[in-house]
Predicted model as a PDB file, atoms N, CA, C, CB and O in Angstrom, pLDDT in the B-factor column:
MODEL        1                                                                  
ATOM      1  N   UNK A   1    -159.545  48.576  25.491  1.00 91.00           N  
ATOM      2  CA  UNK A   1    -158.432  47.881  26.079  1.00 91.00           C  
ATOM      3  C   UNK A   1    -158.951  47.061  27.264  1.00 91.00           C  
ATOM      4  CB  UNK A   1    -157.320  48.875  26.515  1.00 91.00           C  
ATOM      5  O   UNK A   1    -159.488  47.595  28.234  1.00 91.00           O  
ATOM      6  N   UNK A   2    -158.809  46.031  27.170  1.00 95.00           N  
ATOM      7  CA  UNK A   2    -158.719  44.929  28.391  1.00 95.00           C  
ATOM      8  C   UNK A   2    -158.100  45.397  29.712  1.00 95.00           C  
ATOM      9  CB  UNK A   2    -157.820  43.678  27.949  1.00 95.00           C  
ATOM     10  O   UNK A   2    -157.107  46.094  29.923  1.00 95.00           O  
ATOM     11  N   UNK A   3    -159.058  44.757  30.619  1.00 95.00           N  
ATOM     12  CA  UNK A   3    -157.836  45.050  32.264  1.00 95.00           C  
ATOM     13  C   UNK A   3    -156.855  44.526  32.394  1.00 95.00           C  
ATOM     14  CB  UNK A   3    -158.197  44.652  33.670  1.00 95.00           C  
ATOM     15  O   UNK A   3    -156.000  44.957  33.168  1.00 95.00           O  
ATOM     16  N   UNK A   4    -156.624  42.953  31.345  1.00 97.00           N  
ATOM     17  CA  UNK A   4    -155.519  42.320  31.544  1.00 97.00           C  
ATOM     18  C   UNK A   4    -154.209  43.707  30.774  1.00 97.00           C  
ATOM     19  CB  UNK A   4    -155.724  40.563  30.696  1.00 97.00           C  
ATOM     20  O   UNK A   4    -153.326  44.399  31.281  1.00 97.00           O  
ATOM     21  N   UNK A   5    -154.754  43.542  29.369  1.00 95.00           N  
ATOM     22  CA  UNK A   5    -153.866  44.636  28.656  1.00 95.00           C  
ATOM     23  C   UNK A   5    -153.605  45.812  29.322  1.00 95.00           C  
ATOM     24  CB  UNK A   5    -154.416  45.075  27.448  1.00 95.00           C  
ATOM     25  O   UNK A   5    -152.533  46.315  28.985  1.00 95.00           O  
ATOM     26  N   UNK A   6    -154.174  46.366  30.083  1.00 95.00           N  
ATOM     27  CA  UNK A   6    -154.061  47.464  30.967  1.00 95.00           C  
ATOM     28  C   UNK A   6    -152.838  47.004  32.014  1.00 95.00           C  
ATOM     29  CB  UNK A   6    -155.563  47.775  31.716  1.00 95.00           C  
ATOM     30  O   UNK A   6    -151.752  47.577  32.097  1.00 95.00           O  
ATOM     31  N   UNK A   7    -153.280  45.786  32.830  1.00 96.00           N  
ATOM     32  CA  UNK A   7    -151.855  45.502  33.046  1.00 96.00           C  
ATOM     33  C   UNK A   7    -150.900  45.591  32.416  1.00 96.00           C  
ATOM     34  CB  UNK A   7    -151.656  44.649  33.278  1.00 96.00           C  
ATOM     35  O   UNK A   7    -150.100  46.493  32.661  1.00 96.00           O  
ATOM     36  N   UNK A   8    -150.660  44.599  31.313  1.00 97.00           N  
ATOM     37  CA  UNK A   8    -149.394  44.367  30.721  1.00 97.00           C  
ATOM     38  C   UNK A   8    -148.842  46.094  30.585  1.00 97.00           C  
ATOM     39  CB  UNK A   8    -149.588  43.391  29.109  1.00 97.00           C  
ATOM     40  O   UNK A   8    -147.755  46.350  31.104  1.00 97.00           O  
ATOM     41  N   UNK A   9    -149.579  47.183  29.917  1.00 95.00           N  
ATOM     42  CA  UNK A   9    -149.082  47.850  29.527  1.00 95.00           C  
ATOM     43  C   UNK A   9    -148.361  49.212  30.641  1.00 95.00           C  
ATOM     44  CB  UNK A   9    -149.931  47.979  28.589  1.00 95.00           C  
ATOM     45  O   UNK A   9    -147.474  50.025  30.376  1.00 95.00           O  
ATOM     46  N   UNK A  10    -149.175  49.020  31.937  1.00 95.00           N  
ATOM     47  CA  UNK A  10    -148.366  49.703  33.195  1.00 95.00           C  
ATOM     48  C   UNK A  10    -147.439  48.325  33.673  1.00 95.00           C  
ATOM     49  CB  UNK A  10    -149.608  50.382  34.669  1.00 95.00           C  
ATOM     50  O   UNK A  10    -147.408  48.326  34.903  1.00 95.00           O  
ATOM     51  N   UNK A  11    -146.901  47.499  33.278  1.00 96.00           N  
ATOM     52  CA  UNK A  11    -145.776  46.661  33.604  1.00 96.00           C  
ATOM     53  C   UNK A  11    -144.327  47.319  32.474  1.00 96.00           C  
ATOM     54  CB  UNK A  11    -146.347  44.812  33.260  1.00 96.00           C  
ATOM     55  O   UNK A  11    -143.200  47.681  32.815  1.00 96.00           O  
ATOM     56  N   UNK A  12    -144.826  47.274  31.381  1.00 95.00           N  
ATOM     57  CA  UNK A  12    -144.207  48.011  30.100  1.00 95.00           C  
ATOM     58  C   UNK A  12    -143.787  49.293  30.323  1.00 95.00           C  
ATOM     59  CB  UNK A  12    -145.135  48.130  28.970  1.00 95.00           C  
ATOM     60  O   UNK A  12    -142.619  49.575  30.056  1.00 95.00           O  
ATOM     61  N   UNK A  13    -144.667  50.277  30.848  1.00 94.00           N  
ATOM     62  CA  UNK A  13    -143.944  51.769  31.320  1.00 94.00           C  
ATOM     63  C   UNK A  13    -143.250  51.711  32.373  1.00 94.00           C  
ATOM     64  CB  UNK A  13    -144.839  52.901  31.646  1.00 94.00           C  
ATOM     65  O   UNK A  13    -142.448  52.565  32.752  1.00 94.00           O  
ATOM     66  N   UNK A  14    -143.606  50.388  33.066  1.00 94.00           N  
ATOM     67  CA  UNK A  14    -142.370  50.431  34.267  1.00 94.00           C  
ATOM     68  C   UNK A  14    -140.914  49.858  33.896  1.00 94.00           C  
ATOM     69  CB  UNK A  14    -142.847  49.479  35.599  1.00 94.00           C  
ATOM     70  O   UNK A  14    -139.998  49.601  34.676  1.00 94.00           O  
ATOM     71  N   UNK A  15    -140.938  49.758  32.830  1.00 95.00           N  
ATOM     72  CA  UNK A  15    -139.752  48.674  31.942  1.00 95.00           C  
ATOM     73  C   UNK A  15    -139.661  47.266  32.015  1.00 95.00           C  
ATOM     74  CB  UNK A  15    -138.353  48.918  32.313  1.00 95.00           C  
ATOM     75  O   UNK A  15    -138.756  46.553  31.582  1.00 95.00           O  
ATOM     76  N   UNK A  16    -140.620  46.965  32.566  1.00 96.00           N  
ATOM     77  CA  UNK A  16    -140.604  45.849  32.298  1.00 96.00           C  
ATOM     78  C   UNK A  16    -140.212  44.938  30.966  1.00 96.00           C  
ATOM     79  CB  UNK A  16    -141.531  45.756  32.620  1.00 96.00           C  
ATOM     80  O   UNK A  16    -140.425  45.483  29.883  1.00 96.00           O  
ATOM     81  N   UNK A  17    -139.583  43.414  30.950  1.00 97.00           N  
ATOM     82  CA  UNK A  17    -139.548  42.827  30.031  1.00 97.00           C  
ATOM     83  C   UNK A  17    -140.690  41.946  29.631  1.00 97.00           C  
ATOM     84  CB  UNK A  17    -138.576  42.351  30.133  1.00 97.00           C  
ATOM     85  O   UNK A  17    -141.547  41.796  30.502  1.00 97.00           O  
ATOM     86  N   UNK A  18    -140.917  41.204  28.252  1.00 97.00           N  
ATOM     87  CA  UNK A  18    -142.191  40.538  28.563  1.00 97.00           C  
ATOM     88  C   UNK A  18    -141.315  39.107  29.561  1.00 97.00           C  
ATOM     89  CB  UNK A  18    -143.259  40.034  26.798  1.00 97.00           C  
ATOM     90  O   UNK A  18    -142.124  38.275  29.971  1.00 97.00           O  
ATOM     91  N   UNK A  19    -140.297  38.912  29.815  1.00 98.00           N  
ATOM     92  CA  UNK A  19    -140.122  38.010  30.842  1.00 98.00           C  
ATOM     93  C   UNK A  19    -140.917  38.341  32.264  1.00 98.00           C  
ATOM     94  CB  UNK A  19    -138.646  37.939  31.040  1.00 98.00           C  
ATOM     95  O   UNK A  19    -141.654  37.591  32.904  1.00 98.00           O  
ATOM     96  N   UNK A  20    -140.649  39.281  32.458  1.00 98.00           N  
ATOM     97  CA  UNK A  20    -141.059  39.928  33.710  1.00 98.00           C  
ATOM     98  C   UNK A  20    -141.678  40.247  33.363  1.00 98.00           C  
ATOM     99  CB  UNK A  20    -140.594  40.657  34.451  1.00 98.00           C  
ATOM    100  O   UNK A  20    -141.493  39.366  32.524  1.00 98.00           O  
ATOM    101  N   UNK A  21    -142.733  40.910  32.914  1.00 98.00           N  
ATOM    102  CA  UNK A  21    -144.147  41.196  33.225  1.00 98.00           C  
ATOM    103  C   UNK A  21    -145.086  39.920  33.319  1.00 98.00           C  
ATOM    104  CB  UNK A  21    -144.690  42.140  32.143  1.00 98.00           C  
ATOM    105  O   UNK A  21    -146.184  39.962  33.874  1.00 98.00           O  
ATOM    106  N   UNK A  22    -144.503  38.667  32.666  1.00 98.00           N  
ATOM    107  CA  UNK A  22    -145.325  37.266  32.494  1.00 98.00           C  
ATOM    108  C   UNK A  22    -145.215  36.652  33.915  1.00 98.00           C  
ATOM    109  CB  UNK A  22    -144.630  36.133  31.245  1.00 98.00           C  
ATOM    110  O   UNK A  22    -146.043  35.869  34.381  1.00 98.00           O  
ATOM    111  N   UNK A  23    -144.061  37.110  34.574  1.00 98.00           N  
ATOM    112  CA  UNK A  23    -143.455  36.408  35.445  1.00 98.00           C  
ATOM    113  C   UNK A  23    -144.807  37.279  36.979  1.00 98.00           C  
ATOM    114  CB  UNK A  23    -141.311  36.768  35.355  1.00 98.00           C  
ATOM    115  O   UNK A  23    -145.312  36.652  37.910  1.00 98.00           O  
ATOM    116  N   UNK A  24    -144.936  38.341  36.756  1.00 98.00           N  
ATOM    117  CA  UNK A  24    -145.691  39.245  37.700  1.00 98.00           C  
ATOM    118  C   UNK A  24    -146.934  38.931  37.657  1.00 98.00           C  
ATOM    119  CB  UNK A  24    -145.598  40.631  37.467  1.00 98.00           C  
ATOM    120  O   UNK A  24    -147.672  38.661  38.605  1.00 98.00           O  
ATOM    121  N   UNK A  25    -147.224  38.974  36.304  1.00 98.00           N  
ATOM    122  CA  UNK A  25    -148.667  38.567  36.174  1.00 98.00           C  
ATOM    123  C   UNK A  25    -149.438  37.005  35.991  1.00 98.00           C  
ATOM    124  CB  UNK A  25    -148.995  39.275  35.068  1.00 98.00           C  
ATOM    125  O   UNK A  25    -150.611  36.771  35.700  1.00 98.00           O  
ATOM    126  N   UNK A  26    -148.045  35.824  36.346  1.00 98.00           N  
ATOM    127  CA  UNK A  26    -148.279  34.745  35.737  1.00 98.00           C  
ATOM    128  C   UNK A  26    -148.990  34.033  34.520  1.00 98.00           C  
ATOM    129  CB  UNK A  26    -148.540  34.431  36.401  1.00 98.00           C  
ATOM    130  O   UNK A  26    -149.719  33.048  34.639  1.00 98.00           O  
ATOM    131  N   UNK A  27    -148.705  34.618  33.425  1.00 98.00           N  
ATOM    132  CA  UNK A  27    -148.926  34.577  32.526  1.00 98.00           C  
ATOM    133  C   UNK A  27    -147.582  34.179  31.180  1.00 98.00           C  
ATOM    134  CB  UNK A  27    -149.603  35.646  32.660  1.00 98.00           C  
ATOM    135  O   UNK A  27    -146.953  35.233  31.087  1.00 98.00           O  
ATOM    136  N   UNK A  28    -147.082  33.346  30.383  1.00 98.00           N  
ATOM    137  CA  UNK A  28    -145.734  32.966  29.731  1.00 98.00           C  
ATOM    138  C   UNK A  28    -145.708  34.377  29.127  1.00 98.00           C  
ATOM    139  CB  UNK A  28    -145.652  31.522  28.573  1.00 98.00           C  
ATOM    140  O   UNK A  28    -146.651  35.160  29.009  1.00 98.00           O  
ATOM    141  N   UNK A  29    -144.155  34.563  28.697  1.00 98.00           N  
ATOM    142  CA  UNK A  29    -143.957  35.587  27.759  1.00 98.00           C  
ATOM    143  C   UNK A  29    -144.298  35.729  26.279  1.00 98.00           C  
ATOM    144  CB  UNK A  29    -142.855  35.734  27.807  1.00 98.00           C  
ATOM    145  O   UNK A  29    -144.078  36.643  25.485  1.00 98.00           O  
ATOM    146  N   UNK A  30    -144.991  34.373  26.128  1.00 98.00           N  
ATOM    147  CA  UNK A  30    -145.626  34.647  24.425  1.00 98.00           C  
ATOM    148  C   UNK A  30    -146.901  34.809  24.958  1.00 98.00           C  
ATOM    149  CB  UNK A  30    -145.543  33.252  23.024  1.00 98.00           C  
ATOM    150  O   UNK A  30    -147.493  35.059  23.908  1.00 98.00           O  
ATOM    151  N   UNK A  31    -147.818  34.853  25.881  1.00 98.00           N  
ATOM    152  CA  UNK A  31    -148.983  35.694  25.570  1.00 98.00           C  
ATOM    153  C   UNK A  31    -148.673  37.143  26.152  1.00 98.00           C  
ATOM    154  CB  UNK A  31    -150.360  35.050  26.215  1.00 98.00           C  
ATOM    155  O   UNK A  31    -149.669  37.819  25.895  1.00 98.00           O  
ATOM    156  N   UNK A  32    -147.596  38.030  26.919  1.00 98.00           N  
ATOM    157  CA  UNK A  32    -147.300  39.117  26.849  1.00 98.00           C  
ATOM    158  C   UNK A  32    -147.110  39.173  26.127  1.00 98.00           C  
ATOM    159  CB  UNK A  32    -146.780  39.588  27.310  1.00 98.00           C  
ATOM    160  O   UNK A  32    -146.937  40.390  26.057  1.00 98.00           O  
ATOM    161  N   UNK A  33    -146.818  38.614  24.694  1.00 97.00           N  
ATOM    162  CA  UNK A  33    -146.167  39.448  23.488  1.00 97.00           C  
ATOM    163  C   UNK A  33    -147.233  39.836  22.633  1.00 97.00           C  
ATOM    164  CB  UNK A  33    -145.078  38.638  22.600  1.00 97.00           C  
ATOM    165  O   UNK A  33    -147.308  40.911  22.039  1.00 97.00           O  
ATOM    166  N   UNK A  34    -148.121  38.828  22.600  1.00 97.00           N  
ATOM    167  CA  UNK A  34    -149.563  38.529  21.805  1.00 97.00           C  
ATOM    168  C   UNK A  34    -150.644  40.159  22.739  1.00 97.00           C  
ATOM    169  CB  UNK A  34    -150.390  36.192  22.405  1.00 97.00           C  
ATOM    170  O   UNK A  34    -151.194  41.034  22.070  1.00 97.00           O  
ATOM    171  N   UNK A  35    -150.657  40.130  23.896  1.00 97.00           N  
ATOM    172  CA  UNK A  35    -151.147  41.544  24.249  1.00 97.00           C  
ATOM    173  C   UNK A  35    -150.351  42.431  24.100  1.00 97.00           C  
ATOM    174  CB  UNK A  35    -151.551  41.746  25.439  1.00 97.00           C  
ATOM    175  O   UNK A  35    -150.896  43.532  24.171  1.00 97.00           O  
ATOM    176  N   UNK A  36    -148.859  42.483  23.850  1.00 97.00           N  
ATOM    177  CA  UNK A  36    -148.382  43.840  23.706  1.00 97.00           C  
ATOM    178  C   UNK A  36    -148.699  43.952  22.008  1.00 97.00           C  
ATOM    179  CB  UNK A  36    -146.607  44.052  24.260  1.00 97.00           C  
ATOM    180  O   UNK A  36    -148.657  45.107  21.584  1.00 97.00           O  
ATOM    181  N   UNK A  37    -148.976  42.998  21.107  1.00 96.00           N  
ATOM    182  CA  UNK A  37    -149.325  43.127  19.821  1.00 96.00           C  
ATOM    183  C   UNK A  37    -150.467  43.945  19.937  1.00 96.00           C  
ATOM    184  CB  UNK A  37    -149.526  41.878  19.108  1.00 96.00           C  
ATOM    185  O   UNK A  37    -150.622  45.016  19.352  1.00 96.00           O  
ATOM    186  N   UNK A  38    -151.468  43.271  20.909  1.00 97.00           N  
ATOM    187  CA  UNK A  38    -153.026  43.944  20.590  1.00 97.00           C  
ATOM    188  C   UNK A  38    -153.145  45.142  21.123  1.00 97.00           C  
ATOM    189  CB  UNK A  38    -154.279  43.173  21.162  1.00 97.00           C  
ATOM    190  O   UNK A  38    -154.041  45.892  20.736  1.00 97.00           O  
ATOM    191  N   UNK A  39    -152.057  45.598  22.318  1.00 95.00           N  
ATOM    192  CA  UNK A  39    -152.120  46.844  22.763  1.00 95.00           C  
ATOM    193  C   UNK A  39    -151.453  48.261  21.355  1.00 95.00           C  
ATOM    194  CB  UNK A  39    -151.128  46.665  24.312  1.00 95.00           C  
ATOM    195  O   UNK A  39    -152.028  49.301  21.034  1.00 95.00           O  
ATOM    196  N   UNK A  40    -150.315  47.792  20.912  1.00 96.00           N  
ATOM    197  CA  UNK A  40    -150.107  48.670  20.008  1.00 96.00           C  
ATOM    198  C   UNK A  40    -150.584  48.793  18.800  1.00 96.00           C  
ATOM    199  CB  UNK A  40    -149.179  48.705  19.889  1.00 96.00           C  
ATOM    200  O   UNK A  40    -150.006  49.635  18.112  1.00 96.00           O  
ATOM    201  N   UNK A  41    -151.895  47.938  18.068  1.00 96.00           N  
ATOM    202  CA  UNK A  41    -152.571  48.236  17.348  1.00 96.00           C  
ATOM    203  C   UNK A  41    -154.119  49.429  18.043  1.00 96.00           C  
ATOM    204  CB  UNK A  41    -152.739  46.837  16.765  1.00 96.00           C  
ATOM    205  O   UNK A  41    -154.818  50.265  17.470  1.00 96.00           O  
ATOM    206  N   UNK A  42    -154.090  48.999  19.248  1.00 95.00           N  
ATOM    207  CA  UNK A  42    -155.416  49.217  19.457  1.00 95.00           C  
ATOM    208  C   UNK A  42    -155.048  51.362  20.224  1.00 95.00           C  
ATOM    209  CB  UNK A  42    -156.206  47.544  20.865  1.00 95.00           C  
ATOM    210  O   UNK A  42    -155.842  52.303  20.219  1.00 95.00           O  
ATOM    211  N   UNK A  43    -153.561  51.317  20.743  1.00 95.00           N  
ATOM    212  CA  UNK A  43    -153.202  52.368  20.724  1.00 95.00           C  
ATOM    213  C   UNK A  43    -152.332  52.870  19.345  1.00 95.00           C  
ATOM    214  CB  UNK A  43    -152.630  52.413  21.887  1.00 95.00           C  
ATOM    215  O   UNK A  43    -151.753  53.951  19.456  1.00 95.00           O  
ATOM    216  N   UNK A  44    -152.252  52.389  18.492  1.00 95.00           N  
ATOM    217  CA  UNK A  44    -151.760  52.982  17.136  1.00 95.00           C  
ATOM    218  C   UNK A  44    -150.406  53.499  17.420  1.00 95.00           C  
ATOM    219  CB  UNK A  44    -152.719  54.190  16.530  1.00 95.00           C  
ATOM    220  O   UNK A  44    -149.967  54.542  16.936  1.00 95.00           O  
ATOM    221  N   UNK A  45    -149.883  52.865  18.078  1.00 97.00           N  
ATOM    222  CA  UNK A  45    -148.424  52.989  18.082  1.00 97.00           C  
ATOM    223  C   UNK A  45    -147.495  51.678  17.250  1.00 97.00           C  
ATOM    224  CB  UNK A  45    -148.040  53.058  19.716  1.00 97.00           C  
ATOM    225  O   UNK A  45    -148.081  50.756  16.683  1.00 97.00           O  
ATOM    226  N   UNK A  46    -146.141  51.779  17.294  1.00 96.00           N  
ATOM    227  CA  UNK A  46    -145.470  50.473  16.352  1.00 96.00           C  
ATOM    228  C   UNK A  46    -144.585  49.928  16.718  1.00 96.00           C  
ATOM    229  CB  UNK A  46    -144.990  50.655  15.158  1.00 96.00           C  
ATOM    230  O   UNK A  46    -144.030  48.991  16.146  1.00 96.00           O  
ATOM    231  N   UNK A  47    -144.230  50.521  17.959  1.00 96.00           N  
ATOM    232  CA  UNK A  47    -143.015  49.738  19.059  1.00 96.00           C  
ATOM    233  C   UNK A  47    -143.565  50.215  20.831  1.00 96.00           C  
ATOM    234  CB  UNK A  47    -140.912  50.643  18.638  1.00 96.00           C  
ATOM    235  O   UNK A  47    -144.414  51.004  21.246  1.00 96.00           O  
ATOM    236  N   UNK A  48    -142.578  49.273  21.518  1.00 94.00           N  
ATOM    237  CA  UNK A  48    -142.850  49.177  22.976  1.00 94.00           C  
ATOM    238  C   UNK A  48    -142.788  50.518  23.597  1.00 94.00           C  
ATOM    239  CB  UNK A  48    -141.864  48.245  23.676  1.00 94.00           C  
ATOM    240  O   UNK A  48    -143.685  50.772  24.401  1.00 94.00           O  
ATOM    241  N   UNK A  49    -141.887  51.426  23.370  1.00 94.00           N  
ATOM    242  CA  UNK A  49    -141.339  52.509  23.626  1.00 94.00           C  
ATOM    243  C   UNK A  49    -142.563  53.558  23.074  1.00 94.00           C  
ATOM    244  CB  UNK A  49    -139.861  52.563  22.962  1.00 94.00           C  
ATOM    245  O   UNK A  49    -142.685  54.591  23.731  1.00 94.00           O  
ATOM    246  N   UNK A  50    -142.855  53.497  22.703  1.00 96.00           N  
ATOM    247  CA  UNK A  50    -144.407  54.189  22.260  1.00 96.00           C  
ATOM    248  C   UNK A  50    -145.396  53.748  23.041  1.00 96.00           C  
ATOM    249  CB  UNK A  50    -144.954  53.860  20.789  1.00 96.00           C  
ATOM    250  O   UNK A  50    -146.045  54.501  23.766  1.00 96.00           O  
ATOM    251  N   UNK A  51    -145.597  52.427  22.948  1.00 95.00           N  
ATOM    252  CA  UNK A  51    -146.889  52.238  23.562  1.00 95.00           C  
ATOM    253  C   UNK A  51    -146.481  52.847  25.189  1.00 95.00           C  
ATOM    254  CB  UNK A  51    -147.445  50.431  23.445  1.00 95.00           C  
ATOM    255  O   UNK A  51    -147.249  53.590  25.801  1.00 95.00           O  
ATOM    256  N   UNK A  52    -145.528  52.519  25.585  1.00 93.00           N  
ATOM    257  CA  UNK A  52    -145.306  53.144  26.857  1.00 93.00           C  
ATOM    258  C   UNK A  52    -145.406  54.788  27.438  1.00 93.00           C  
ATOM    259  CB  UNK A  52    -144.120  52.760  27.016  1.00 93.00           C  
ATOM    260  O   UNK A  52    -146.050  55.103  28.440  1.00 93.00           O  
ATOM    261  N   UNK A  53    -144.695  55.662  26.656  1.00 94.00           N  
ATOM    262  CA  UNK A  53    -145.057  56.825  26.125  1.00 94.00           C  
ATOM    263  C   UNK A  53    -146.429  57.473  26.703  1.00 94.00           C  
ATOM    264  CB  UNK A  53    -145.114  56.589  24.717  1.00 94.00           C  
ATOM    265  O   UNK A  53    -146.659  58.347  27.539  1.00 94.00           O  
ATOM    266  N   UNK A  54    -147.429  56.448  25.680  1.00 91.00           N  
ATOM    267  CA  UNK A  54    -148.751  56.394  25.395  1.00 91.00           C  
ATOM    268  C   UNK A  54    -149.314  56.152  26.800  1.00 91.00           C  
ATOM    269  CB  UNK A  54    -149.113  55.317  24.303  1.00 91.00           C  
ATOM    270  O   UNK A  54    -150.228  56.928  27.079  1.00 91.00           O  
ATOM    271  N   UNK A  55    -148.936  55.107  27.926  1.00 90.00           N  
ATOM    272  CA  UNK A  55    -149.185  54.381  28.889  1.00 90.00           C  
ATOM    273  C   UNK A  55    -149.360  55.663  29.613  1.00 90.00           C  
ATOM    274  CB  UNK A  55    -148.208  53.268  29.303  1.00 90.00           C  
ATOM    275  O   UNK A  55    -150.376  56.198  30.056  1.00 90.00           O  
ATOM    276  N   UNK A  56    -147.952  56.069  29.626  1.00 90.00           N  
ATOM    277  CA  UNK A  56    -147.894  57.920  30.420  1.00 90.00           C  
ATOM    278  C   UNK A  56    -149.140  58.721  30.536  1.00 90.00           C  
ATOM    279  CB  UNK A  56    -146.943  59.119  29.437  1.00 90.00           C  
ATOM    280  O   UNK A  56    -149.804  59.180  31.466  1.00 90.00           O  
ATOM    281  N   UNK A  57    -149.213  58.713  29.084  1.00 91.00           N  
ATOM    282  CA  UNK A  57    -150.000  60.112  28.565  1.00 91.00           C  
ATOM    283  C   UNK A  57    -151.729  59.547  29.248  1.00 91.00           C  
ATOM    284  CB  UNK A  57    -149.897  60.377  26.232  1.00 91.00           C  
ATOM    285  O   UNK A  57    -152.387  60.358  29.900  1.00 91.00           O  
ATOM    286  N   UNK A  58    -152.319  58.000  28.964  1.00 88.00           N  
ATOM    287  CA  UNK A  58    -153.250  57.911  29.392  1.00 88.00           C  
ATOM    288  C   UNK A  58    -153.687  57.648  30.995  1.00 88.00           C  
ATOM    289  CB  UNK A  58    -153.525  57.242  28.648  1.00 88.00           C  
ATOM    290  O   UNK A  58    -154.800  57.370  31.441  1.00 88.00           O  
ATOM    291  N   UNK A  59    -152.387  57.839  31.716  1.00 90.00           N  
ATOM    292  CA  UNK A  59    -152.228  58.327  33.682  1.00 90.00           C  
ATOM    293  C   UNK A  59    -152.173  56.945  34.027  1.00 90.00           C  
ATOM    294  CB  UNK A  59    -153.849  59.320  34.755  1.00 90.00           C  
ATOM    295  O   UNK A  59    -152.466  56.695  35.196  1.00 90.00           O  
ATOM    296  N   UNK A  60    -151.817  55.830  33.167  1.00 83.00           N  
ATOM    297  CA  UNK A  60    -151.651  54.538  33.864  1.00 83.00           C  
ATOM    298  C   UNK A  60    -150.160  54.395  34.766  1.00 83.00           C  
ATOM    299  CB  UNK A  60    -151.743  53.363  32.663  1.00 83.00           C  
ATOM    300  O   UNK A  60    -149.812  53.318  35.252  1.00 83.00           O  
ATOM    301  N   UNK A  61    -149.474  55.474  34.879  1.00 75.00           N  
ATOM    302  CA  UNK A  61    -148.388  54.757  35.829  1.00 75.00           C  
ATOM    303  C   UNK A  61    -148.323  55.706  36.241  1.00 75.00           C  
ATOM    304  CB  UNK A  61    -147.108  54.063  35.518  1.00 75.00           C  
ATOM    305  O   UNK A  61    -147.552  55.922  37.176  1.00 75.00           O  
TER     306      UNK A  61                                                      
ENDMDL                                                                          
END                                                                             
């Protein structure tokens, strides 16, 4: 996982939207969407709510 993706994905356990997390990290909300794609393949999850979950479990927030 990337440091950027590492961001996105402690923006995501904080609930973030990909509006807001693009908006924090200045980055548009279609490439948050494009890393929240690569984050839930690369954590083997299949929705946001998982990968977040997941975010938990690996002490990122």
């Amino acid at each position: 996982m990337t440091l950027r993706e590492q961001e996105v994905l402690v923006h995501l356990a904080a609930g973030g939207t990909n509006w807001e997390i693009g908006e924090a990290l200045f980055i548009s909300p279609k490439t948050v969407s494009v890393h929240m794609s690569n984050l839930m393949s690369k954590l083997g999850v299949t929705n946001r709510n998982a990968a977040a979950v997941r975010a938990r479990g690996l002490g990122l927030t």
